[in-house]
N, C-alpha and C positions, 0 to 999 in steps of 0.2 A: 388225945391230942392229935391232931388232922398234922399231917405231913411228914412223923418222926418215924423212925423205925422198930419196929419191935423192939422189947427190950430184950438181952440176952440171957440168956437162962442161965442159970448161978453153976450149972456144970462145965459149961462152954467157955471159952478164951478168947472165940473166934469170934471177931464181929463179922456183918453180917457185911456179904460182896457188893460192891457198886454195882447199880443199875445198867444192865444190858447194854443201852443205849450210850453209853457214858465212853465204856473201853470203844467200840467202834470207831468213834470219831475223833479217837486221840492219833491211831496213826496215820490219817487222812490229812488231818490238821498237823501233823508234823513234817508231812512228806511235802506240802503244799511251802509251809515255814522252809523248808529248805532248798527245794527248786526256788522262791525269788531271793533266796541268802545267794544261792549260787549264781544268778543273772548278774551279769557282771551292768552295770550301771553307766549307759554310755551317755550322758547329760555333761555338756560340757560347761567349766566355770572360768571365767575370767581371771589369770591372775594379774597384780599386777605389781612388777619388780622395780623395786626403789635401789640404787646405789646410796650407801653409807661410807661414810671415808672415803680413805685412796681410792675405792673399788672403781673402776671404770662401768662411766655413764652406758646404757646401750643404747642403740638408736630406736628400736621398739622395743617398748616395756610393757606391752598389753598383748596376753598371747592366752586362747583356750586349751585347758586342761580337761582332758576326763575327767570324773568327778571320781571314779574307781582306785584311780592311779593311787600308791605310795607317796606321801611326800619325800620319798626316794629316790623315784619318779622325777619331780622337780628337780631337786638336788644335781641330778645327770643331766639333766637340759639344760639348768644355768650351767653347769662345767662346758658342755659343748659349744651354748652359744657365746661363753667367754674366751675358750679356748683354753682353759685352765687343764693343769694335770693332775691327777686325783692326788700327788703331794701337795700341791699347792696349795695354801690355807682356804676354807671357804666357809664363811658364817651365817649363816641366814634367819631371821626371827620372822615372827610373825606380828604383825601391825607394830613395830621398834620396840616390842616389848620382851616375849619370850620363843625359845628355838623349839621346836617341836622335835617331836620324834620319828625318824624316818621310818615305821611303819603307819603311823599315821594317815588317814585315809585326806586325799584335799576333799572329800565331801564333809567330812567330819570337820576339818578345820575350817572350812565355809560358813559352815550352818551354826557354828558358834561363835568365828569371831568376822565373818562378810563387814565390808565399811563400803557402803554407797555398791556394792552388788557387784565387787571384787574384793577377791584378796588378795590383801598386799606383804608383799614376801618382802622387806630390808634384808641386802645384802652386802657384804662385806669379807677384804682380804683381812682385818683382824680382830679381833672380838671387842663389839663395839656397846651391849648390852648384856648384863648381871653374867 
């Protein structure tokens, strides 16, 4: 049989070692996987912030994000540009449905829930969704 390996002889345990060629290009191809893990991703995304409730309206609701950022990241930018203090209640979902996790990447939350090629952050002083 064309391409199989010796069979192992009935005293041995040891199968037989991968191909020479095989180990080299694993840690090439690993070191490579990790320098662009490590490139911080500077592509910016549109979000855009909805008021829900009481919350006060702002007068621009269309602002770019890096796509790298935490949605933690955001989190501190609506406080700033509300003027809110980090007691102050602050709720935010994503398309009025559900709150994400603030390590969450906004590229990640883009790429699965983008509506019309922004994402729309609902925000609110008190919990206005599940």
């Amino acid at each position: 049989m064309a391409g199989l390996p010796p069979p192992i002889s009935s005293g041995s345990t040891t199968p037989n070692p991968p191909q020479s060629g095989f180990l080299d290009t694993i840690p090439r191809e690993a070191g490579h996987a990790l320098e662009t893990y490590k490139q911080r991703d500077t592509t910016k995304i549109v979000v855009r912030f909805k008021a829900t409730g009481n919350a006060p309206i702002m007068k621009q609701n269309f602002y770019k994000i890096t796509a790298s950022n935490k949605f933690q990241a955001v989190i501190a930018f609506l406080r700033k540009e509300l003027g809110w203090k980090a007691s102050d209640g602050l709720f935010l979902y994503i398309n009025a449905s559900f709150s994400p996790a603030p390590d969450d990447t906004v590229a990640n939350l883009y790429k699965c829930f983008a509506t019309e090629n922004h994402l729309i952050v609902n925000y609110s002083s008190t919990a206005a969704w599940g």
